[in-house]
C-alpha positions in Angstrom: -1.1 8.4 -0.5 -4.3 8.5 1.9 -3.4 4.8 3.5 0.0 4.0 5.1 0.8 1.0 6.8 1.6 1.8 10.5 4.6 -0.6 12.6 4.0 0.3 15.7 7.3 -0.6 17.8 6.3 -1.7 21.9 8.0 -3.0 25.3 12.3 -1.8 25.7 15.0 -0.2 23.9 17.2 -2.9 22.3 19.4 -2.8 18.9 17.3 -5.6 17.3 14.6 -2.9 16.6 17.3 -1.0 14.1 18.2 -4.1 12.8 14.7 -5.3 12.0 13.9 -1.6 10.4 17.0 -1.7 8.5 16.3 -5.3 7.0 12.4 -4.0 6.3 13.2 -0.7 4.8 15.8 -3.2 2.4 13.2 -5.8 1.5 10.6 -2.6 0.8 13.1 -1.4 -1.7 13.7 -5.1 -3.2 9.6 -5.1 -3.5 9.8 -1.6 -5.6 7.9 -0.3 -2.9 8.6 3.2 -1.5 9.5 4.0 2.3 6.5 6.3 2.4 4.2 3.5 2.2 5.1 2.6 6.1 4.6 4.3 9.3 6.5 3.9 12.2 4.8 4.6 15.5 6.8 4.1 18.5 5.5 4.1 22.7 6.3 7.9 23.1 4.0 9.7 20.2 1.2 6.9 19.6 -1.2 9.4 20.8 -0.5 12.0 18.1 0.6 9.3 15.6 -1.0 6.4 15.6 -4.5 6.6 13.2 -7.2 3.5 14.3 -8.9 3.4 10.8 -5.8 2.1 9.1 -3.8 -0.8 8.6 -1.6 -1.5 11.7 1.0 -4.4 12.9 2.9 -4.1 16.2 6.3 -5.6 17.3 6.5 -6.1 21.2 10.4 -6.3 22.4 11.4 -7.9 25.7 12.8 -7.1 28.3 15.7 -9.7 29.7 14.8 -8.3 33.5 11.2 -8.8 33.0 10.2 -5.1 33.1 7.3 -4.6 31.0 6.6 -1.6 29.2 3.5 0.2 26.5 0.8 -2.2 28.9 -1.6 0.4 28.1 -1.1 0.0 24.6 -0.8 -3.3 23.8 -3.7 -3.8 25.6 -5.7 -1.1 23.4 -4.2 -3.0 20.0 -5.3 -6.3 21.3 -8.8 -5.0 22.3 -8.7 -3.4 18.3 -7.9 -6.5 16.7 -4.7 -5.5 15.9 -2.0 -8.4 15.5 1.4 -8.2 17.8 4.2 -10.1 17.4 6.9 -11.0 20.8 10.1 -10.7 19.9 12.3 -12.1 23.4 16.5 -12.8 23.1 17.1 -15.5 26.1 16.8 -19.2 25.6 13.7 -20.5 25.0 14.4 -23.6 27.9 14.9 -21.2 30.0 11.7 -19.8 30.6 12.6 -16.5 28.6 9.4 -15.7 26.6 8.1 -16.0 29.6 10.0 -13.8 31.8 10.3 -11.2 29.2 6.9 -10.9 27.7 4.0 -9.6 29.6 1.0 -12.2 30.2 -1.5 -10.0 28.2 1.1 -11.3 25.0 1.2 -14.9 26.3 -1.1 -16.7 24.2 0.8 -14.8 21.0 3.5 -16.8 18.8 6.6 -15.3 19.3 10.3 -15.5 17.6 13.3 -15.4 19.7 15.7 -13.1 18.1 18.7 -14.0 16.4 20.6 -12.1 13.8 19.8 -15.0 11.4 16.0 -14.5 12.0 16.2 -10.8 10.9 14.7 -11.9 7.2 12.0 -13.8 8.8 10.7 -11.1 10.9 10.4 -8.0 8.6 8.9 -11.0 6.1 6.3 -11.4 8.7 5.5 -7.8 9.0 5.7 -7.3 5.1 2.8 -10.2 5.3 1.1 -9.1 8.0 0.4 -5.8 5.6 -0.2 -8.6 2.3 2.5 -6.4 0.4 4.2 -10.3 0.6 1.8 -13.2 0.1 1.8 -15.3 3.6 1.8 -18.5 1.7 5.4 -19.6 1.9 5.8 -22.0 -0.9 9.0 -23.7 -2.0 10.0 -26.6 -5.1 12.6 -28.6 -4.3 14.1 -30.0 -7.6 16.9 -32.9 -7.6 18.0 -35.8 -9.1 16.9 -39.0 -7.0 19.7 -41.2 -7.7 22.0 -38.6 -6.3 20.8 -36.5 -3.7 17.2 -38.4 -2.1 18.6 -38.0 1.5 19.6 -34.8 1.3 16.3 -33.7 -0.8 14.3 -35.1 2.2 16.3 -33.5 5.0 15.7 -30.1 3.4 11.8 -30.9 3.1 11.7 -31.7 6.8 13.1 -28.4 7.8 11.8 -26.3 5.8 8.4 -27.8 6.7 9.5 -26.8 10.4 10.1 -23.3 9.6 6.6 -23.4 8.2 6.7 -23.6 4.6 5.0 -25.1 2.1 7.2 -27.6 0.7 7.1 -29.6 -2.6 8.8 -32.5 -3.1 7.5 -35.6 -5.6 8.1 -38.5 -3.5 5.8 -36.4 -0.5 3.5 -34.4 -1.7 1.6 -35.6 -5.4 -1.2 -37.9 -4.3 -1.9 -41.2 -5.6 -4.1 -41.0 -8.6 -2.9 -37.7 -9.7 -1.2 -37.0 -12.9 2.5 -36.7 -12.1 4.7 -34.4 -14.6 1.2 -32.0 -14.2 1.4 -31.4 -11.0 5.2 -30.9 -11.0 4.5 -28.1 -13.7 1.7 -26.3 -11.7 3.7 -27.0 -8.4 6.7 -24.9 -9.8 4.1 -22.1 -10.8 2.7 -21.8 -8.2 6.3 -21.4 -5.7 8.1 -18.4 -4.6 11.6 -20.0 -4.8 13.2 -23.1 -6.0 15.6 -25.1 -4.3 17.8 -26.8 -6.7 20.1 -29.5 -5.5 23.1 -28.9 -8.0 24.5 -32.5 -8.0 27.2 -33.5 -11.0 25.0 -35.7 -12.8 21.9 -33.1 -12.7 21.8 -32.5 -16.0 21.8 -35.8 -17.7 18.1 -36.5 -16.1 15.9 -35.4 -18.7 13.7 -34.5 -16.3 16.1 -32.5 -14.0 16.7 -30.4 -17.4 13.4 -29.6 -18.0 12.2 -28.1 -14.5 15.6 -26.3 -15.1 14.2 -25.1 -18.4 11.1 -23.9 -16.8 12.2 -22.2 -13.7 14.2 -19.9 -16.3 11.0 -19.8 -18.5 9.0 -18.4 -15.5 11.9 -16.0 -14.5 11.7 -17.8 -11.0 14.4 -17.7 -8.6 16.7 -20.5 -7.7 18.5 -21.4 -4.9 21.3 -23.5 -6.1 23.2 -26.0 -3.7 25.9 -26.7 -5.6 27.8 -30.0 -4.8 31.1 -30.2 -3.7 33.9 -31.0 -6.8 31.2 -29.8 -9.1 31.5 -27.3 -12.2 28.6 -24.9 -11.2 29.1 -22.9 -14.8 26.9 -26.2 -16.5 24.2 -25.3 -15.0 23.9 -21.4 -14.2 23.7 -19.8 -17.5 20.8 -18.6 -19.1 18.8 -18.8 -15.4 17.1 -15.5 -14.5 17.4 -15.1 -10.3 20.0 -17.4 -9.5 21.8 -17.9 -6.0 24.3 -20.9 -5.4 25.8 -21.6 -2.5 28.6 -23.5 -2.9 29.2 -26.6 -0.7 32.3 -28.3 1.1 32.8 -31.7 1.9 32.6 -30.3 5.4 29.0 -29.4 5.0 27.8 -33.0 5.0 28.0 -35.3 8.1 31.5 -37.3 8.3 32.1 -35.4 4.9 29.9 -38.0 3.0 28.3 -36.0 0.5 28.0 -38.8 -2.6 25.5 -41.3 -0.8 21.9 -40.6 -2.0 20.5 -43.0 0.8 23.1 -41.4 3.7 24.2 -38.1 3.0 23.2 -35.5 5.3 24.3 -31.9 5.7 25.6 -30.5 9.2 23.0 -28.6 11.1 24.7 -25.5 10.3 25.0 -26.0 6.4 20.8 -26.4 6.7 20.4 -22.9 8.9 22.2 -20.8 6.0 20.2 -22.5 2.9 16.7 -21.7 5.4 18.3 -17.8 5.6 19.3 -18.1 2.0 15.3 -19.1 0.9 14.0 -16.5 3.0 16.1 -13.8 1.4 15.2 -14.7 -1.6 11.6 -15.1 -1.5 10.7 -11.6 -1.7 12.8 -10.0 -4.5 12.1 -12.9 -6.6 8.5 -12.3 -6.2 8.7 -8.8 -6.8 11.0 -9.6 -10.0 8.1 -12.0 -11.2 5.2 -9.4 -10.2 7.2 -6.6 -12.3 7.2 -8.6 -15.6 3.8 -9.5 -15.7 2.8 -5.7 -14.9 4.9 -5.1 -17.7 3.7 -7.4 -19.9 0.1 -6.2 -19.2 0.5 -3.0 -19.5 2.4 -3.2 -22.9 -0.4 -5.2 -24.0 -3.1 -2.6 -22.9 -1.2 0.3 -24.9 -1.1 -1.4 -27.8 -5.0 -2.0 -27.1 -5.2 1.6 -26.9 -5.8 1.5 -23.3 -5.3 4.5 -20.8 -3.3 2.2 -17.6 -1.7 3.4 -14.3 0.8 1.6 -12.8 0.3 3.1 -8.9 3.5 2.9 -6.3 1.3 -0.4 -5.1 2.4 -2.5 -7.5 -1.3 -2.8 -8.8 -2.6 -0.8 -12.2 -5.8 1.4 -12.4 -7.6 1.8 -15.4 -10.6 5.3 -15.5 -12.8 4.8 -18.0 -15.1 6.9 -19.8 -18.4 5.8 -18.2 -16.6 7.1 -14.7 -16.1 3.0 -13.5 -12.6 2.2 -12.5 -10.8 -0.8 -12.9 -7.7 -2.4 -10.8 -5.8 -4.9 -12.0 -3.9 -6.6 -9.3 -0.7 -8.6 -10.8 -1.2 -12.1 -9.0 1.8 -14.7 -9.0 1.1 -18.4 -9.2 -2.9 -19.3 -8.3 -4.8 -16.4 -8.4 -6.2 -16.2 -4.5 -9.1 -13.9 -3.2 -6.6 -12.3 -0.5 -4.6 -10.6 -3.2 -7.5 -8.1 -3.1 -7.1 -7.8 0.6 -4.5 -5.0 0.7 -5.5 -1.8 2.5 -5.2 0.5 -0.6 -7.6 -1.7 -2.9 -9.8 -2.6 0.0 -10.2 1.4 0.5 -10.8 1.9 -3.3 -13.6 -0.4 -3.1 -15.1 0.9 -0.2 -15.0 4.9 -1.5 -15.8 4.0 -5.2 -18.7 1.5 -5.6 -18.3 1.4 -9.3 -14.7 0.0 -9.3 -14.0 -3.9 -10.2 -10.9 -5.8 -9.9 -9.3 -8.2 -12.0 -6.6 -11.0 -11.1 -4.3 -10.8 -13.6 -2.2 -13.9 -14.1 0.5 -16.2 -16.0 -1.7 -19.5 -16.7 1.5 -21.0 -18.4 1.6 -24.5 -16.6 -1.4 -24.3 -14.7 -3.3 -27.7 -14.5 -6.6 -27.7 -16.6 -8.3 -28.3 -13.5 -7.6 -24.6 -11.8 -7.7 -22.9 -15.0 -11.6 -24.3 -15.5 -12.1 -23.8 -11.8 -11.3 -20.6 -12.0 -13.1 -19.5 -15.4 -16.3 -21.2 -13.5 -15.9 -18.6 -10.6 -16.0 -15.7 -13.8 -18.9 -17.1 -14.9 -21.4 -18.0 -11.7 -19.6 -15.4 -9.0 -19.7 -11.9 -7.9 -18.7 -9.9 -11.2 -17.2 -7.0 -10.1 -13.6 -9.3 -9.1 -12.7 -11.8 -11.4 -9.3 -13.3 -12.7 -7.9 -13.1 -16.3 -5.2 -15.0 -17.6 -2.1 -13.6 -19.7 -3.3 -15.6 -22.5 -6.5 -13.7 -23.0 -5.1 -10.2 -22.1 -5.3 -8.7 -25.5 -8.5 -10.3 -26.5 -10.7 -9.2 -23.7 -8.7 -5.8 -23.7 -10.3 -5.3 -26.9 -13.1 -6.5 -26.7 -13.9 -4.5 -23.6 -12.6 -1.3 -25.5 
């Protein structure tokens, strides 16, 4: 491959860098992708290394004594554009960012690191590449009359940790058609939340967004209540991850209150790890069926496809223009052509389009005309295409 994403890995020597490279290299091979796609440029060889006309992302370490290292080149990366992320270990009261970050990196966001923030950062470079999309978005799906409290203490932190939460009672507007948004909502999130209470399944409701995570093959996060029989609800789901619950996870072991109960501060730090695990194999698991649907559908159209180590499909045709067909989950978005491999096919091959290829299943009306209006009035060499007309515009392209 011509491209490869380079990590370039600043400031001291610390065992958090192996750990963050072992939890990347794990979450490359969850996304199908292979190791070769990455780089790794470290302080000693970024002279010989380190290539300015492709994609780059550095991770700046601390120091706990304040000694500063690679000033040279993070100041170089900074001046390029390039995006750096602190990573500092002492307590953030403390005045340890601070201390063990060099000013030039002050005005950067930085994450303190834990073990339990391991996932987060190698998500964070995976996005910073867009082999993950940036948008974190999350469903929450209960039963109100069982688990309200609980529902609502889980938006609030996830919210903190900067995801994109959906819960009914917060986030449909007034006016807005309520079981439709809840179906395009549930397209359009990387992982559901699913608070496994013992009544879940007598709500109609509650059995139909069951229904339809399994129908869209999209991973759940099941929080399964203490005392409750998680067999009646986990068969026939595709990604499923329960985490079974104690009475002790709940404050003063009250877990049967809809209005009071609460889960202990620790309880909510594993369910946050638990999402952020999850988020990228089940979007990878999602992304692989559709470019397996499409592609089965473009054989028996008598089509010539390439499935590339990307995860996007090339199509040469006879007239010499190329097409790529980028597998898009949820909303098709104009950054999912932003990747440094189809940004460089574009720019070396000015007869190539792009399509969006998507699952419209759920998608409100709305978007779906929104979107064919874009096809019709936009720039013609990217557009979107929905599952539903795959083999009818496959052939009538032919």
């Amino acid at each position: 491959m011509q491209y490869k994403y380079q990590l370039i890995l600043l400031g001291s020597e610390v065992g958090a860098k192996s750990q963050i490279l072992s939890k990347l290299f794990q979450k490359l091979k969850d996304l199908g992708l292979s190791d070769n796609i990455l780089r790794i440029v470290v302080a000693e060889n970024f002279s010989s290394d380190y290539l300015g006309n492709q994609p780059a992302f550095g991770v700046y370490f601390g120091d706990i004594d304040g000694k500063h290292k690679d000033l040279d080149i993070t100041e170089r990366l900074l001046k390029e554009g390039t995006m750096i992320l602190p990573v500092y270990f002492g307590i953030p009261d403390d005045g340890a960012f601070a201390k063990e970050i060099p000013y030039i990196l002050s005005n950067q966001n930085g994450i303190r690191f834990i073990e339990s923030e391991t996932d987060r950062i190698a998500n964070i470079i995976l996005e910073s590449f867009e082999l993950l999309r940036s948008t974190r978005k999350i469903f929450i799906s209960y039963r109100r009359n069982e688990s309200t409290s609980v529902a609502i203490q889980l938006y609030e932190a996830l919210e903190s940790y900067n995801y994109d939460v959906f819960l009914d009672t917060h986030t449909i507007g007034k006016g807005e058609p309520f079981q439709d948004e809840i179906w395009h909502r549930m397209t359009d999130c990387d992982v559901i939340v699913l608070l496994n209470t013992p009544k879940f399944l007598e709500s109609h409701w509650c059995k139909e967004e069951f229904a339809e995570a399994s129908t869209k093959k999209i991973g759940l996060v099941q929080l399964v209540w203490p005392n409750h029989d998680i067999k009646k609800i986990d068969s026939g789901s595709h990604i499923s991850y329960p985490l079974i619950l104690k009475e002790s996870d709940f404050v003063d072991n009250i877990y049967n209150n809809k209005d009071k109960s609460k889960l202990v501060d620790i309880a909510v730090e594993e369910i946050i790890q638990k999402v952020e695990s999850v988020r990228a194999r089940n979007l990878a698991s999602r992304q692989d069926n559709l470019i397996t649907d499409f592609r089965n559908i473009a054989v028996e159209c008598g089509r010539n496809v390439t499935v590339q180590p990307e995860k996007f499909i090339t199509e040469d045709l006879p007239s010499g223009k190329r097409i790529i067909y980028i597998p898009t989950i949820g909303i098709p978005q104009s950054t999912s052509c932003q990747s440094a491999e189809i940004r460089h096919e574009l720019e070396v091959n000015m007869s190539t389009s792009v399509r969006l290829i998507y699952d419209d299943l759920r998608i409100r009306d709305k978007w779906l005309k929104h979107l064919d209006w874009l096809n019709d009035n936009f720039k013609k060499d990217i557009l979107t295409l929905k599952k539903q007309d795959f083999k009818s515009w496959l052939l009538a392209t032919k």
